[in-house]
N, C-alpha and C positions, 0 to 999 in steps of 0.2 A: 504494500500500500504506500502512494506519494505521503512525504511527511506534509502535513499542513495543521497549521494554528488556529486555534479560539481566540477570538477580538473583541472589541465593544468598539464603536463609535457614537458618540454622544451627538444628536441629531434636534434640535428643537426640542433642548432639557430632558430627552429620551433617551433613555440608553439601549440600542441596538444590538443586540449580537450577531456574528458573522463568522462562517470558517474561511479559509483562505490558503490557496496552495498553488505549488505550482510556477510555470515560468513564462512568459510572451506575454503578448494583448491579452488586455481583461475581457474577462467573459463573468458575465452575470447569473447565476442560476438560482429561481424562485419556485420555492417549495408548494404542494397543492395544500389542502384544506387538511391533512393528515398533519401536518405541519414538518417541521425540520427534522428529515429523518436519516441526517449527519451526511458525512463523507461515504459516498457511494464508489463501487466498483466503476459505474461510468465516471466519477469524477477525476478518477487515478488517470482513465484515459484524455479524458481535456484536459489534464495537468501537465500533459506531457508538452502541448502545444499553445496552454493557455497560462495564465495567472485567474484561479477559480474565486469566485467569491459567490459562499451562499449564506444571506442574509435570513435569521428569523422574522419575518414580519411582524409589525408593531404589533401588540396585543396577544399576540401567541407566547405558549412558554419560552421564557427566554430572554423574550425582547418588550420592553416597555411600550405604553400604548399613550399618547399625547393626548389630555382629555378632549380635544377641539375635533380628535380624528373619530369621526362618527361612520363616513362613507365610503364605500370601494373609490369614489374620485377623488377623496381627502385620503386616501390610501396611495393612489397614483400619484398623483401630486407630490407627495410626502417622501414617497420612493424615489422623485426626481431631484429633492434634497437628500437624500442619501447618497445619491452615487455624486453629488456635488462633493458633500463631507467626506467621499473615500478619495477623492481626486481622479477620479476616472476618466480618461479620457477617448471617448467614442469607443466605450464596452460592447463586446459583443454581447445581446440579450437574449436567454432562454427561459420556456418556464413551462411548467405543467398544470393541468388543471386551472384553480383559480392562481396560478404563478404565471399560464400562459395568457388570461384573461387581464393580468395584470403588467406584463409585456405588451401585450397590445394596445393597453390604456397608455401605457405609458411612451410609445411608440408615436401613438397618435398627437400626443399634447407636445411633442420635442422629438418629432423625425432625425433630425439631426445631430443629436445627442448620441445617436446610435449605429454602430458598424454595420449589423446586424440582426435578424432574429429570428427564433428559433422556437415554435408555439408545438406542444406537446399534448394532444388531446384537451384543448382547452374548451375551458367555458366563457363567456361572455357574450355570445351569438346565440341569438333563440333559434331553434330546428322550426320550418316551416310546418313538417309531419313529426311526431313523435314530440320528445319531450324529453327535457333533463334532469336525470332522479333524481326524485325529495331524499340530499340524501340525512336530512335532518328527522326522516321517519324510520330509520335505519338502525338499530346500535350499532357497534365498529363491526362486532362479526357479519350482522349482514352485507355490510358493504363491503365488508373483504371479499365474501362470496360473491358479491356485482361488479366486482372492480378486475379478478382475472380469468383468463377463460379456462387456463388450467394450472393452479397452484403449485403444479411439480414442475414447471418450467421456470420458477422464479427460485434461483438456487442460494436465495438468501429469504426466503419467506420467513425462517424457520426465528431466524434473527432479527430481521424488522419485525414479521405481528406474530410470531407465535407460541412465544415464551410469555407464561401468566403474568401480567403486568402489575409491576411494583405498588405502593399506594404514590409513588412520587408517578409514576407514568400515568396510572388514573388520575390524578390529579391537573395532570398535564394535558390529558386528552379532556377534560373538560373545559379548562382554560382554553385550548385550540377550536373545539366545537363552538363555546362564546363569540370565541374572534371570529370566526368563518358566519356565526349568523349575524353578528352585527355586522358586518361588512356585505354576505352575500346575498340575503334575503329577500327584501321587498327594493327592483325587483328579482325576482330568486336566478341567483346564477347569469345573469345576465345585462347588457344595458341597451336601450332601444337607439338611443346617440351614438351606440359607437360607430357599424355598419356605415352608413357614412362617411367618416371620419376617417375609415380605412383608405380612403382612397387618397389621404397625405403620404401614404405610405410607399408611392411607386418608387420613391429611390432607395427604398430598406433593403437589401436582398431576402428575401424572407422563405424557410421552408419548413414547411407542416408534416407535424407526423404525427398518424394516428393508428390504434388497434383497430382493426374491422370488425372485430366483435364485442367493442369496448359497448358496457351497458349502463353507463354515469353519463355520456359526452356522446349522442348518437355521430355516427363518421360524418353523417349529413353537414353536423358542422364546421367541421374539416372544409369539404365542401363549398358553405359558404365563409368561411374565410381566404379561401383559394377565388372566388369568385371577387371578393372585394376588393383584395389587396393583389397590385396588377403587378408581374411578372411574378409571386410566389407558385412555388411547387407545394405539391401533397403527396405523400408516398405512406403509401398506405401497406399496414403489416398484418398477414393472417392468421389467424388463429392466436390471435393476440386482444387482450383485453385492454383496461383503460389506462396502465402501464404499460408501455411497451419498453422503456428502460428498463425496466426490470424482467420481464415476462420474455424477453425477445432480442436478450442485449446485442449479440451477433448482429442479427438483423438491423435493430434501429440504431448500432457501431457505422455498420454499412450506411446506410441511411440517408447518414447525416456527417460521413465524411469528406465527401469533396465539397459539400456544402460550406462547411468551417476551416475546410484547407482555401481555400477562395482569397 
């Protein structure tokens, strides 16, 4: 495993936590609504060609939540003083889930802030058909069970969700649930402004990657984000659920390599 360190930066009287590894252009990477689930196997590999930085989002465990910061756009916003505070200079940006939904907000408000980006089964786009699951009707286990298509293909399952959680880990997953529904809720998962918005986007190089059988994030809206945002790709992975980092790393290795060699 890349050696990398635990940080704080102090961001508008908040104190932020972050890991950080690695060597080249910064690359951003932002956690989904599971929250910070550390230094991953994909991160050893962007460390090789990047300087990684993955931030806990305000109000999750970890990272302090600024009283004024109530909404996913006071969240984006917020994140755009962040990468100020780390001295970043035209970061590459990735993210998953509501990390990808938070990439693209933040994409939208300061195109130019950004080398790149890299959206990862995200939410923030409403499906025309179908729908994005309440996953606030969920406990963790069911949404494990909606989140991959097959549990034995993710060869770190065992050690992300499935050793019985400490009382600090319950306590953490309720903290992270909090922040995910004050931030994602009304409306749920999504913003009706963004869609629009995407279309600032034609100088990002941007490429999408999703499960095909992910069932949190229908692929549809893979989809229309490939539709809005003009020259991105979408490369879509089978037999893979709403992680495809995890579920499919070969695959979404391939993916999303000459994309970040660029």
């Amino acid at each position: 495993m890349a050696a990398f360190e635990e940080k704080t930066v102090m961001v508008g009287g908040a104190r932020i936590e972050y890991l950080t590894g690695g060597s080249g252009a910064p690359l951003i990477w932002l956690h989904g609504s599971e929250g910070n689930l550390g230094w991953l196997r994909l991160h050893d590999e962007l460390a090789r060609s990047f300087t990684v930085y993955i931030p806990t989002h305000p109000g999750f465990a970890g990272s302090e939540r600024p009283l004024w910061l109530e909404s996913f756009l006071d969240l984006s916003r917020f994140y755009l003083w962040i990468v100020q505070e780390l001295g970043l200079s035209r970061p590459a940006l990735a993210g998953h889930f509501i990390g990808g939904w938070l990439a693209a907000e933040m994409a939208a408000m300061s195109p130019q802030t950004f080398a790149r980006m890299l959206l990862i089964d995200a939410a923030g786009v409403r499906p025309r058909e179908g729908e994005i699951t309440d996953i606030f009707l969920h406990g963790s286990e069911g949404i494990r069970q909606l989140s991959f298509f097959d549990v034995k293909q993710v060869a770190d399952y065992e050690l992300l969700f499935g050793t019985k959680p400490t009382p600090e880990a319950r306590e953490a997953h309720i903290i992270n649930r909090e922040a995910a529904t004050r931030y994602c809720w009304k409306p749920y998962m999504h913003d009706p402004s963004l869609p629009p918005l995407l279309e600032r986007l034609r100088g990002v190089p941007t490429l999408i990657v999703w499960g095909r059988e992910d069932r949190i994030v229908p692929v549809e809206c893979g989809e229309l984000y490939r539709k809005a945002i003009a020259g991105s790709n979408l490369e879509i992975i089978d037999r893979c659920g709403h992680f495809p980092h995890l579920e499919k790393p070969a695959e979404f290795s391939r993916a999303i390599a000459g994309f970040l060699a660029k």
